[in-house]
PDB file with one MODEL, atoms N, CA, C and O in Angstrom:
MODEL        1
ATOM      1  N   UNK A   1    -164.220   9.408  73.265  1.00  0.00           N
ATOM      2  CA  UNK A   1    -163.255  10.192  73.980  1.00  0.00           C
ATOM      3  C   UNK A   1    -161.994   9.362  74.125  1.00  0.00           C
ATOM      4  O   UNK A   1    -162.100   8.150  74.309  1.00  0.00           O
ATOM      5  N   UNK A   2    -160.724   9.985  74.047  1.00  0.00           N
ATOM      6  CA  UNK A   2    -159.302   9.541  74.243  1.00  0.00           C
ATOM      7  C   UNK A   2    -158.971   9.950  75.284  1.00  0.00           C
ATOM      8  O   UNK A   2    -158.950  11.120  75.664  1.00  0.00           O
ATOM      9  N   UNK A   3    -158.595   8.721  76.002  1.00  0.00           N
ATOM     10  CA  UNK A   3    -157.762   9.010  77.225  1.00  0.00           C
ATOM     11  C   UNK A   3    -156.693   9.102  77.175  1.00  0.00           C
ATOM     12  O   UNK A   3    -156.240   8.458  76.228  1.00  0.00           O
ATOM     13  N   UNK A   4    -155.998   9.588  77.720  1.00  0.00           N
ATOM     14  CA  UNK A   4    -154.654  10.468  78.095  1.00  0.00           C
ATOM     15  C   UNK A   4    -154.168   9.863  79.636  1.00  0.00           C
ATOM     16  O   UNK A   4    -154.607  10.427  80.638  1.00  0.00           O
ATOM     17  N   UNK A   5    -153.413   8.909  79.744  1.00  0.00           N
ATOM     18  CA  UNK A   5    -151.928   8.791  81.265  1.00  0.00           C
ATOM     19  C   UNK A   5    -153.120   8.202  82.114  1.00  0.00           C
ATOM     20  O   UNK A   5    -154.335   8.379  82.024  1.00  0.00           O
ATOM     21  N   UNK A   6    -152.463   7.552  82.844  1.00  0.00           N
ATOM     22  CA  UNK A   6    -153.014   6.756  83.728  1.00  0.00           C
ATOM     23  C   UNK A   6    -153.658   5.216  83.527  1.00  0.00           C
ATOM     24  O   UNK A   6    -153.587   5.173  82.299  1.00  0.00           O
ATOM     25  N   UNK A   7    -154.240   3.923  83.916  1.00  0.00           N
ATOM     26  CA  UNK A   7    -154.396   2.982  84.068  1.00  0.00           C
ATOM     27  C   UNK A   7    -155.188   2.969  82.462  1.00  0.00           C
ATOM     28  O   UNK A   7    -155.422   1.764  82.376  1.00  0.00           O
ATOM     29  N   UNK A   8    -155.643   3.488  81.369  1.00  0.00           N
ATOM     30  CA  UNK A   8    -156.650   3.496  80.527  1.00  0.00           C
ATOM     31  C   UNK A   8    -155.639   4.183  79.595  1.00  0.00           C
ATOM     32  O   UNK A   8    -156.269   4.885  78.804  1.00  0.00           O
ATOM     33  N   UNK A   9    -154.662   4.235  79.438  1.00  0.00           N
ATOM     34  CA  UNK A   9    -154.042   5.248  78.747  1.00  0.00           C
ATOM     35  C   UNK A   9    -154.230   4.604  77.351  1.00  0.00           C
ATOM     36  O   UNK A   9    -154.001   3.442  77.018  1.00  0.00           O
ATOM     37  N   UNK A  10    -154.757   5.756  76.530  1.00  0.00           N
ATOM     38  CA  UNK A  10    -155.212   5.048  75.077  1.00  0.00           C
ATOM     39  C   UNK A  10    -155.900   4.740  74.742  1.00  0.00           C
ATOM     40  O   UNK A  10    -155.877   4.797  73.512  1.00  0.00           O
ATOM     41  N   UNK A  11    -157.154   4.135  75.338  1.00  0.00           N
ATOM     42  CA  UNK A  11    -158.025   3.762  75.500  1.00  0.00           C
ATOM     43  C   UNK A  11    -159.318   4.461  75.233  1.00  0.00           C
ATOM     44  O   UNK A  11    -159.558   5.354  76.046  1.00  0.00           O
ATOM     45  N   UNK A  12    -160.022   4.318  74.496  1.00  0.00           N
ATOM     46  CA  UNK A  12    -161.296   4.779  74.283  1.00  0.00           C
ATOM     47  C   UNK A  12    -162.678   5.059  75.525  1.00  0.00           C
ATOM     48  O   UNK A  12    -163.109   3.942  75.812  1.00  0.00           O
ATOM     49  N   UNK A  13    -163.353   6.015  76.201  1.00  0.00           N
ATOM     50  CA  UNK A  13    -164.588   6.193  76.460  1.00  0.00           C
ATOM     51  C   UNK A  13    -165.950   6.800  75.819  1.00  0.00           C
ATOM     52  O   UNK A  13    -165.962   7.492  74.801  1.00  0.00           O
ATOM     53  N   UNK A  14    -166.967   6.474  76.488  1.00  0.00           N
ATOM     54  CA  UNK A  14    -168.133   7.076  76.029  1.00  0.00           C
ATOM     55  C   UNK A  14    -168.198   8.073  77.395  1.00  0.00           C
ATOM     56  O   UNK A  14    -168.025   7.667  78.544  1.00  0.00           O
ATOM     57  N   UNK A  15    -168.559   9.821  76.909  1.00  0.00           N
ATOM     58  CA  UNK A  15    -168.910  10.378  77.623  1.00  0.00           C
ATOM     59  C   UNK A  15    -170.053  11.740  77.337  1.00  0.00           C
ATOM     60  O   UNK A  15    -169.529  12.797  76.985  1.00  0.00           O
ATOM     61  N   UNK A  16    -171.341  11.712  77.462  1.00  0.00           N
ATOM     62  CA  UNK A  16    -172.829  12.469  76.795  1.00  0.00           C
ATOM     63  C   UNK A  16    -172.208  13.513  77.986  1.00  0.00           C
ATOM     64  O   UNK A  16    -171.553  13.398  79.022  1.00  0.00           O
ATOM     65  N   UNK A  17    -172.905  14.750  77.081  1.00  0.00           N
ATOM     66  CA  UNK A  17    -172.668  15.808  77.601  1.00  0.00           C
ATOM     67  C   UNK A  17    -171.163  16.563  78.366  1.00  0.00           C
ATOM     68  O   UNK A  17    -171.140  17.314  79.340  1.00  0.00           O
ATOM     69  N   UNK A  18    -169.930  16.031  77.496  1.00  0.00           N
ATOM     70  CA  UNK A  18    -168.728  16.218  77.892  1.00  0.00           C
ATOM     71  C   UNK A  18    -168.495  18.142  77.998  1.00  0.00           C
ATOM     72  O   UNK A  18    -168.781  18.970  77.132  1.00  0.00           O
ATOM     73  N   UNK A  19    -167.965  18.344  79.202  1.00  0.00           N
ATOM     74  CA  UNK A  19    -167.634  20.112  78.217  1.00  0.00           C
ATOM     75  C   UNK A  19    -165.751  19.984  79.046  1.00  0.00           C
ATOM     76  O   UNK A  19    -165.028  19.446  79.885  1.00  0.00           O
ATOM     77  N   UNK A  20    -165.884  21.004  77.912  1.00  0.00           N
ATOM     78  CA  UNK A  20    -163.940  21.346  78.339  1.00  0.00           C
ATOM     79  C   UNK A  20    -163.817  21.744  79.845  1.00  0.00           C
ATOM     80  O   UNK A  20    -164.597  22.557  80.341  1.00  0.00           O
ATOM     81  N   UNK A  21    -162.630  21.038  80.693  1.00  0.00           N
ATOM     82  CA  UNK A  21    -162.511  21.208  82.038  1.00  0.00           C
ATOM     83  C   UNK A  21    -163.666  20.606  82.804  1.00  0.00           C
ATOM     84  O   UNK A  21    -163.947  20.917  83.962  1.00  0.00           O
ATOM     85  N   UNK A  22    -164.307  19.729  82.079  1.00  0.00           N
ATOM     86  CA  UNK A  22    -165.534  18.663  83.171  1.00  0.00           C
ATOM     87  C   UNK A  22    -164.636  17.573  83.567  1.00  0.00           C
ATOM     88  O   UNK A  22    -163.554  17.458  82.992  1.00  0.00           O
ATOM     89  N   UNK A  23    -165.053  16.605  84.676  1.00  0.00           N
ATOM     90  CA  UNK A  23    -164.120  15.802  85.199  1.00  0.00           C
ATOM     91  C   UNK A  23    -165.246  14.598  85.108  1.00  0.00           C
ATOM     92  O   UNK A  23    -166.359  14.743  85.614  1.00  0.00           O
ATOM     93  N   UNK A  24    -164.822  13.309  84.363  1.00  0.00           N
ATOM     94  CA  UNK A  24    -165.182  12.370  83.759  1.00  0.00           C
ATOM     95  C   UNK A  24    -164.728  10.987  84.594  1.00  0.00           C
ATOM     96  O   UNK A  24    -163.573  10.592  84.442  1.00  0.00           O
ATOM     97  N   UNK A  25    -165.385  10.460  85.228  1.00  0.00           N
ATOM     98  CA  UNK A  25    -165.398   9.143  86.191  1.00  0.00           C
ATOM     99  C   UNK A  25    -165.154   7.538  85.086  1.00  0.00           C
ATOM    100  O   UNK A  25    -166.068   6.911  84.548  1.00  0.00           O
ATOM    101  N   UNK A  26    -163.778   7.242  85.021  1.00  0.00           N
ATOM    102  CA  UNK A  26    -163.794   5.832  84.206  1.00  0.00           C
ATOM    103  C   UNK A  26    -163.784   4.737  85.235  1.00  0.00           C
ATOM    104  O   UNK A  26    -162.650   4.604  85.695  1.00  0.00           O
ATOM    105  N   UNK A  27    -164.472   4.086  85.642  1.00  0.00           N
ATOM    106  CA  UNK A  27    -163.904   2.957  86.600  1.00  0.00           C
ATOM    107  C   UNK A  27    -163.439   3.588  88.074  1.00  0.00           C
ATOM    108  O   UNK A  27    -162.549   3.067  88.746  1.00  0.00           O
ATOM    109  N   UNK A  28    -164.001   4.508  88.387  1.00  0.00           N
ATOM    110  CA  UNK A  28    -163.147   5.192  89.424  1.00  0.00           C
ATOM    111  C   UNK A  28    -161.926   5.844  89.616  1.00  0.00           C
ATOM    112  O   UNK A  28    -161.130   5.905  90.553  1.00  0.00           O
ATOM    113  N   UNK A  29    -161.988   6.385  88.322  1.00  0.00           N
ATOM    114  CA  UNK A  29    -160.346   6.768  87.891  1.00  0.00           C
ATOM    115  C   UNK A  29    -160.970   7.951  87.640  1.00  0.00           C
ATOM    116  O   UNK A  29    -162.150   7.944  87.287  1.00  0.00           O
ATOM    117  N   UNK A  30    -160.259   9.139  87.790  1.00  0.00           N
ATOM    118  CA  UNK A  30    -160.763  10.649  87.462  1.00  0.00           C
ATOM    119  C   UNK A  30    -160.086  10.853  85.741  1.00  0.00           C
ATOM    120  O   UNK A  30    -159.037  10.292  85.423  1.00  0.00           O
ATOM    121  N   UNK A  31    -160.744  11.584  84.925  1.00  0.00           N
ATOM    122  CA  UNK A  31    -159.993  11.901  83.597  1.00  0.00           C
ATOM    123  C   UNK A  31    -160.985  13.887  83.512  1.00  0.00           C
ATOM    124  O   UNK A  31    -162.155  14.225  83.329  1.00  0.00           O
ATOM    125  N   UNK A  32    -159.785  14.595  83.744  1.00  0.00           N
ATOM    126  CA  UNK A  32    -160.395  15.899  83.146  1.00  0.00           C
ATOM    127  C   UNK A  32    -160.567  15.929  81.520  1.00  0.00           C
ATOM    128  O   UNK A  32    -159.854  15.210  80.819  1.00  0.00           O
ATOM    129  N   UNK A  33    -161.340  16.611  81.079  1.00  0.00           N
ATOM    130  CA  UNK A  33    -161.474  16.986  79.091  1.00  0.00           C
ATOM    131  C   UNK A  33    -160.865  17.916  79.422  1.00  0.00           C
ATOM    132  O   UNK A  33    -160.749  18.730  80.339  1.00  0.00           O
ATOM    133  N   UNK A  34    -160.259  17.484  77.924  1.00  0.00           N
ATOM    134  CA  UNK A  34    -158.923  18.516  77.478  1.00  0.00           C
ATOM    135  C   UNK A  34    -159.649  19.740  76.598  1.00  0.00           C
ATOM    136  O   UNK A  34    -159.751  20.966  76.646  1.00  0.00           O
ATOM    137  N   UNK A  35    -160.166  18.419  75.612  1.00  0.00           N
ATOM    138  CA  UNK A  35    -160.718  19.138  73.784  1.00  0.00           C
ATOM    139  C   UNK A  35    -161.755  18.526  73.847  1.00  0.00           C
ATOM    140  O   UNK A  35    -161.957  17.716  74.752  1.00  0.00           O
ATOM    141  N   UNK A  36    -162.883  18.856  72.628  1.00  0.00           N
ATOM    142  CA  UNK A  36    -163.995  18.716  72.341  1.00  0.00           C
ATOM    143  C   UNK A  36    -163.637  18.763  70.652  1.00  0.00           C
ATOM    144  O   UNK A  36    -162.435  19.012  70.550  1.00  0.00           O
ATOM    145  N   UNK A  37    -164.026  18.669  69.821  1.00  0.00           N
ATOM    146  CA  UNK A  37    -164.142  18.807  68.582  1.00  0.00           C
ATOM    147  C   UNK A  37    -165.315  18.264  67.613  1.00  0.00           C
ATOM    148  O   UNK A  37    -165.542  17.071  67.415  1.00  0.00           O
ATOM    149  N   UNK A  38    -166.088  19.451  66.991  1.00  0.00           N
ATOM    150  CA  UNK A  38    -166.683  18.761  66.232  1.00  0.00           C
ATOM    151  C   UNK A  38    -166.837  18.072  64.441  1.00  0.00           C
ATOM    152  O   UNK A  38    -166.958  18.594  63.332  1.00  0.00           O
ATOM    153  N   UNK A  39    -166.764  16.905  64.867  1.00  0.00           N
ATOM    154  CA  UNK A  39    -166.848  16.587  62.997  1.00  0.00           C
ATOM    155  C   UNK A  39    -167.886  16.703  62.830  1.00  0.00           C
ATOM    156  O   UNK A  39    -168.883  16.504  63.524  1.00  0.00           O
ATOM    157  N   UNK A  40    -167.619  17.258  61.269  1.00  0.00           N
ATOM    158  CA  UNK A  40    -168.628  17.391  59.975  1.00  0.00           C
ATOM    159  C   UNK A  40    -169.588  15.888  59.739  1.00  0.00           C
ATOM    160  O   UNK A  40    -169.245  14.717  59.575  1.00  0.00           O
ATOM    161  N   UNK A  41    -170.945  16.574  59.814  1.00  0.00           N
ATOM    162  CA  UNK A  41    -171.131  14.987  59.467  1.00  0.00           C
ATOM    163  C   UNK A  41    -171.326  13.867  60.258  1.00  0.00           C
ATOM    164  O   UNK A  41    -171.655  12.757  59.840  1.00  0.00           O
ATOM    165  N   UNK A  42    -171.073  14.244  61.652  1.00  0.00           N
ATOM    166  CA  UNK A  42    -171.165  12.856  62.574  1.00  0.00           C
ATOM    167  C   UNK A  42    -172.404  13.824  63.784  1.00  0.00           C
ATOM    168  O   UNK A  42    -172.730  15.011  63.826  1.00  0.00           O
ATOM    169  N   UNK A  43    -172.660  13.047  64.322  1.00  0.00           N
ATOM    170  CA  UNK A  43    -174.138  13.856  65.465  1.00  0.00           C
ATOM    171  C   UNK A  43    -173.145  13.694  66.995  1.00  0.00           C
ATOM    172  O   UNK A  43    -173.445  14.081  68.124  1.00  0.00           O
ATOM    173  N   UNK A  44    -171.755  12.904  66.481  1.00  0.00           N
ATOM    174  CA  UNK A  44    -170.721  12.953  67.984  1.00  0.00           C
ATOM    175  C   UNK A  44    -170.141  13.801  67.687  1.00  0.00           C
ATOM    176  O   UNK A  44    -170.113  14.434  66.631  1.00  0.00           O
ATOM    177  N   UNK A  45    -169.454  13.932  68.871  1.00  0.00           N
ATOM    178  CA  UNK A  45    -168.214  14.703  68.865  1.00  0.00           C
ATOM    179  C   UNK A  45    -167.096  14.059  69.180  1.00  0.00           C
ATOM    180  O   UNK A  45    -167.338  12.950  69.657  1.00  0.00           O
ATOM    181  N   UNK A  46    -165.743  14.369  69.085  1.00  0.00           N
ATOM    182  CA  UNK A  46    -164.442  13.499  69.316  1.00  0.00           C
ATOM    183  C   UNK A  46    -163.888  14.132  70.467  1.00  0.00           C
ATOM    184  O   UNK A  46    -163.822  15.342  70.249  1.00  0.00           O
ATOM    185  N   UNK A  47    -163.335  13.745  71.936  1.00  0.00           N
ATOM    186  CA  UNK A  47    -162.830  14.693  72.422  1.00  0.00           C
ATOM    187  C   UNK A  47    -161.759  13.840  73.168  1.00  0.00           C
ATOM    188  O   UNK A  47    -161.831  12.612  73.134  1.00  0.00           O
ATOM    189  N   UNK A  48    -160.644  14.564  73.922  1.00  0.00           N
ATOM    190  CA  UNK A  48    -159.853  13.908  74.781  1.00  0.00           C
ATOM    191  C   UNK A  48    -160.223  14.480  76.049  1.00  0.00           C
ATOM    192  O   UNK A  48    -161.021  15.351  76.394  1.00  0.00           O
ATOM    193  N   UNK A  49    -159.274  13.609  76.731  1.00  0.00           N
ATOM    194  CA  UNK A  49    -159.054  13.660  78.912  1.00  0.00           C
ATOM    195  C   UNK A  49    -158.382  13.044  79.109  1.00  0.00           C
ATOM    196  O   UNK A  49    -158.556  11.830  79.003  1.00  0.00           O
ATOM    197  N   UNK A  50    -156.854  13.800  79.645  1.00  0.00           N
ATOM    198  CA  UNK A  50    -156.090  13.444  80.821  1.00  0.00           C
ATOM    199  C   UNK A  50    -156.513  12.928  82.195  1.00  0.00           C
ATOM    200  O   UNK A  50    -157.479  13.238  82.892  1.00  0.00           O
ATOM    201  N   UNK A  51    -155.456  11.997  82.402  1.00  0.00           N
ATOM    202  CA  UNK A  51    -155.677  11.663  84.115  1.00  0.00           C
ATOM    203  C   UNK A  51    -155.373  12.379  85.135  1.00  0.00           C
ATOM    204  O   UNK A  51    -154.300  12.983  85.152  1.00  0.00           O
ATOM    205  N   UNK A  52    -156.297  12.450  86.226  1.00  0.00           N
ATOM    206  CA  UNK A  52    -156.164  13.260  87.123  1.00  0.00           C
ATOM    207  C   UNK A  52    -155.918  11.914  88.575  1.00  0.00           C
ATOM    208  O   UNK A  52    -156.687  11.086  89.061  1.00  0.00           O
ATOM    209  N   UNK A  53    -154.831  12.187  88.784  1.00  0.00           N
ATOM    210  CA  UNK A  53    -155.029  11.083  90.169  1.00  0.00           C
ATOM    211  C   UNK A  53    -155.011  11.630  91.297  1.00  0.00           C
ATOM    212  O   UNK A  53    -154.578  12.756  91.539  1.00  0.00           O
ATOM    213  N   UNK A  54    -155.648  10.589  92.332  1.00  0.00           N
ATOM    214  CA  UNK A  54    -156.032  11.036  93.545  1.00  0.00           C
ATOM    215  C   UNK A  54    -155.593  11.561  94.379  1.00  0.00           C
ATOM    216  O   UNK A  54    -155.064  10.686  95.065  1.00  0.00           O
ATOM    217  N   UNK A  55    -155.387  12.841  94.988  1.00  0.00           N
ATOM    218  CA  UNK A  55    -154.492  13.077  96.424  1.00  0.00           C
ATOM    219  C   UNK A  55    -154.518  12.251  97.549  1.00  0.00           C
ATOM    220  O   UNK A  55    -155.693  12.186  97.907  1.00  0.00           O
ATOM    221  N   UNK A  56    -153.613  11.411  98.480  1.00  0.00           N
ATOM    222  CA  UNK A  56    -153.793  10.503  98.907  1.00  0.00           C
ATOM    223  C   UNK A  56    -154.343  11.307 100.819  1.00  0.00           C
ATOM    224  O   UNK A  56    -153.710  12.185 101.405  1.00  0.00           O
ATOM    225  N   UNK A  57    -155.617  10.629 101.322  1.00  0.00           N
ATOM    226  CA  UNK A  57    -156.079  11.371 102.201  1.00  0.00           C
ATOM    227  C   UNK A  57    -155.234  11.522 103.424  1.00  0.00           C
ATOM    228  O   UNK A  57    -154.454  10.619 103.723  1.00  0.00           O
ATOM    229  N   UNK A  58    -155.350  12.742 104.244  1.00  0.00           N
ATOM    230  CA  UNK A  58    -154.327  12.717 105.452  1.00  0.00           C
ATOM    231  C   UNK A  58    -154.775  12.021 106.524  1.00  0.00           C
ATOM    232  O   UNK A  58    -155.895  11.585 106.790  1.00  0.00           O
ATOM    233  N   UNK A  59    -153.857  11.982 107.036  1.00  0.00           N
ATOM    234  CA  UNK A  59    -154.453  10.921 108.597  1.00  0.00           C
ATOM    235  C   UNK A  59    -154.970  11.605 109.415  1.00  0.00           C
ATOM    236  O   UNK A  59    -154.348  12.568 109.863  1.00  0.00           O
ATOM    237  N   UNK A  60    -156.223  11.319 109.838  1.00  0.00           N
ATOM    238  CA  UNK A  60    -156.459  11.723 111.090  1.00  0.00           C
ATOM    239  C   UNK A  60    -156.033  12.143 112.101  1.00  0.00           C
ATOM    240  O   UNK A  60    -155.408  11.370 112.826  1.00  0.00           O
ATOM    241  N   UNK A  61    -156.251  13.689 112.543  1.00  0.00           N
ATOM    242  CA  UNK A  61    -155.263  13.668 113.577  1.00  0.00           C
ATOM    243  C   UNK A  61    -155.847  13.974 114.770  1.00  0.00           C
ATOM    244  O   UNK A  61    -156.663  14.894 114.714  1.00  0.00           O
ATOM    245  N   UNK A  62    -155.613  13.322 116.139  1.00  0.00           N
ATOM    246  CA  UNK A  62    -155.973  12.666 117.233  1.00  0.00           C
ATOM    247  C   UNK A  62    -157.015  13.672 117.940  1.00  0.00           C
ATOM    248  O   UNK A  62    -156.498  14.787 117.858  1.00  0.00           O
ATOM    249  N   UNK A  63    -157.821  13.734 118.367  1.00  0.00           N
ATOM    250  CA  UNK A  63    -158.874  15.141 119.318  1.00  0.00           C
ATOM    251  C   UNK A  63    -157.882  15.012 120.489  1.00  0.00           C
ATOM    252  O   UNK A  63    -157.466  14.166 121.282  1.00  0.00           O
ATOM    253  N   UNK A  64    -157.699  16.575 120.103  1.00  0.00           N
ATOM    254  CA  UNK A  64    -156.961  16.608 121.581  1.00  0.00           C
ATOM    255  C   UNK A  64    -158.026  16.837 122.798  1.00  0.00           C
ATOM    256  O   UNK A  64    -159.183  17.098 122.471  1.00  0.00           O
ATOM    257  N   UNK A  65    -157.637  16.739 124.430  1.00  0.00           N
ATOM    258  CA  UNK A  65    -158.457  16.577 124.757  1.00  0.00           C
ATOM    259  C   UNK A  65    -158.124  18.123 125.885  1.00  0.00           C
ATOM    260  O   UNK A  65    -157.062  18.505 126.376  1.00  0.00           O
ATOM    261  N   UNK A  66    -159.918  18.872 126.008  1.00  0.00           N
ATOM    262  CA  UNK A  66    -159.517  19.849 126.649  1.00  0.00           C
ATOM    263  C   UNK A  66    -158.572  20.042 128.269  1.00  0.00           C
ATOM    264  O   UNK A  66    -158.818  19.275 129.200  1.00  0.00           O
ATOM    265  N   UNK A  67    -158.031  20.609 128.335  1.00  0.00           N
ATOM    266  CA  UNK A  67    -157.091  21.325 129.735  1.00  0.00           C
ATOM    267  C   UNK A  67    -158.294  21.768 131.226  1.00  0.00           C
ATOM    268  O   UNK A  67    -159.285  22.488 131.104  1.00  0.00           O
ATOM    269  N   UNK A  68    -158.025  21.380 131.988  1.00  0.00           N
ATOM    270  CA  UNK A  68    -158.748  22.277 132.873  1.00  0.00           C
ATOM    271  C   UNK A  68    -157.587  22.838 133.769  1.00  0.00           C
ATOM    272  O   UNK A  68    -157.832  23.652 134.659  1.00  0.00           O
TER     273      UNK A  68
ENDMDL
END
């Protein structure tokens, strides 16, 4: 598999059982599949995945505390 943007960009993975729009864990880095393709002749398949990066989490926001 070809990675696509982010910290791996270019970079080659191994990923069994890939399907189009599955989301693929490199190192803790998210990569969605793009493509799948199969060659003639090989028992792999070739596929790519873009990077998907993280939404950064919101802060906590404070318990308010009830009124009497």
């Amino acid at each position: 598999m070809k990675l696509h943007g982010g910290p791996f960009n270019g970079q080659s993975a191994v990923a069994y059982g890939a399907e189009i729009g599955g989301l693929i864990d490199v190192n803790h880095r998210s990569y969605r599949i793009t493509s799948v393709e199969i060659v003639p002749g090989w028992r792999e398949s070739v596929a790519s995945a873009i990077y998907v990066p993280k939404k950064p989490a919101a802060p906590a926001r404070p318990a308010t505390k009830p009124q009497v």
